[in-house]
C-alpha positions in Angstrom: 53.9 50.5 -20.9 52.2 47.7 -19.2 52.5 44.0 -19.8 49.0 44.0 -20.7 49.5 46.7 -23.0 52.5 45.8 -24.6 50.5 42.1 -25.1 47.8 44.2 -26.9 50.2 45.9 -29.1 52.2 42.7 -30.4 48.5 40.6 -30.5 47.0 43.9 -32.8 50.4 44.2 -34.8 50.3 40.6 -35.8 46.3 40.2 -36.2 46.9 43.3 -38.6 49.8 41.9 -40.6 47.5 38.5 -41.1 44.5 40.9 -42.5 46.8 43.0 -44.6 48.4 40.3 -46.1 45.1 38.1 -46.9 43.4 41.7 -48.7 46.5 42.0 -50.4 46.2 38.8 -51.8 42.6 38.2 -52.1 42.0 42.0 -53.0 39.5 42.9 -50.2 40.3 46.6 -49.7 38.4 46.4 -46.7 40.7 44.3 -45.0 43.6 45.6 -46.4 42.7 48.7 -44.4 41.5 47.0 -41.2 44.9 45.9 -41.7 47.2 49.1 -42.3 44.4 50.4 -38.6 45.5 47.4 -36.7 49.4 47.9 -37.6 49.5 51.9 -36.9 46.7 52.7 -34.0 48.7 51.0 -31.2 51.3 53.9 -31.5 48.7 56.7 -31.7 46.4 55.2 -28.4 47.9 54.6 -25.1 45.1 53.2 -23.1 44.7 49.2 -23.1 40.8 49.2 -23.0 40.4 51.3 -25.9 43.3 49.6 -27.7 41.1 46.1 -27.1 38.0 47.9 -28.1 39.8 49.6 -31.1 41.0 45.8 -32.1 37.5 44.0 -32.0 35.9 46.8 -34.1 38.8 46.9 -36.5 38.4 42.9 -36.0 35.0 43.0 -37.0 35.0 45.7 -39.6 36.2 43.2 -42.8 33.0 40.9 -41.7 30.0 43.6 -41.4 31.9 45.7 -44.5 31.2 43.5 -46.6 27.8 42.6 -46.5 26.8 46.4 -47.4 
């Protein structure tokens, strides 16, 4: 693993926890599973770019998933 990479994974990891934890609490299933995405993906993709591009859609998904 590269440093970028490994940067990616703790960054995603922690980003996910944060958005887990605030659907938990507020009850926002979509964030919850933005979340759970964020937590698990990084051990299923191995490329950096489409871990960062994976990240800002999961990033993003809460935001636009709400307003439908």
């Amino acid at each position: 693993m590269s440093p970028v990479q490994i940067f990616l994974v703790v960054l995603m990891s922690l980003a996910g926890m944060a958005y887990f934890g605030y659907g938990k609490k507020q009850q926002v299933m979509s964030a919850m599973v933005a979340g759970g995405l964020m937590m698990g993906i990084p051990y299923v993709v191995s490329s950096a770019w489409l871990l960062f591009l994976i990240w800002l859609v999961l990033m993003a998904f809460p935001i636009f998933g709400s307003r439908m």
